[in-house]
N, C-alpha and C positions, 0 to 999 in steps of 0.2 A: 498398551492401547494408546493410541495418539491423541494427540489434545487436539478438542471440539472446537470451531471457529466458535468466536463469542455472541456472535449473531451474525443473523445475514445482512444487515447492512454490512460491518467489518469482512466479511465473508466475499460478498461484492466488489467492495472497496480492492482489497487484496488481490481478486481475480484482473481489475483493472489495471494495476500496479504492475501487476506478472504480465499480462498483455500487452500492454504498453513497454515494458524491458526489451520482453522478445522481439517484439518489433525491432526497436533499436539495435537487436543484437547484442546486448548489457548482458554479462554476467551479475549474480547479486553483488557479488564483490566490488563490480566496478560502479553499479548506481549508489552501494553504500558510501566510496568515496568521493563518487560527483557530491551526495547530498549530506557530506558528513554522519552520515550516521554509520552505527553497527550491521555488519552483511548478515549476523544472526536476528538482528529486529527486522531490517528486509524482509529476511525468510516468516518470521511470525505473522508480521505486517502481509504477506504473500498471501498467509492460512488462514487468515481470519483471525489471528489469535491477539490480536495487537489493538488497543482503543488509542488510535494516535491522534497526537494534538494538532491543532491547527497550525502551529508551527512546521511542524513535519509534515503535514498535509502540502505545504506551502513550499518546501522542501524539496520532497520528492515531485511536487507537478515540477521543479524548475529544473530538474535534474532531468526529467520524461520529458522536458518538452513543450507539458502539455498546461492548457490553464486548467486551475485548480478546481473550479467548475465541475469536470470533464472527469472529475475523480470522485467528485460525490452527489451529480447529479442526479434525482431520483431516490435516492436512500434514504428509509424509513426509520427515527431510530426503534431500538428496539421498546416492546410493550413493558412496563413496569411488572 
């Protein structure tokens, strides 16, 4: 069985992430080494499965592009 995104904010986040790639035409591999990170937390980070820090938030907009805004605007966090 595959692991559950951790919420739909992470959930969202992640859908943005992969959106924003394809656009650019990035494989994960190649946004993990724009942004220094690992192509496997990419992929987590992609599914939802990933609560990433504001560092990597910060990270990956600069790698996409995009401002960092643009990647969590809207998201709720999850209910206790």
């Amino acid at each position: 069985m595959a692991k559950q995104p951790i919420s739909d904010a992470a959930q969202t986040f992640g859908a943005r992430v992969r959106a924003r790639r394809n656009e650019l035409g990035k494989s994960q591999e190649r946004l993990a080494d724009d942004s220094g990170m690992h192509w496997t937390f990419i992929g987590q980070v992609e599914r939802g499965q990933r609560n990433v820090s504001l560092h990597n938030i910060l990270k990956l907009a600069e790698a996409l592009g995009v401002d960092p805004g643009e990647l969590v605007r809207g998201l709720k966090a999850p209910e206790s």
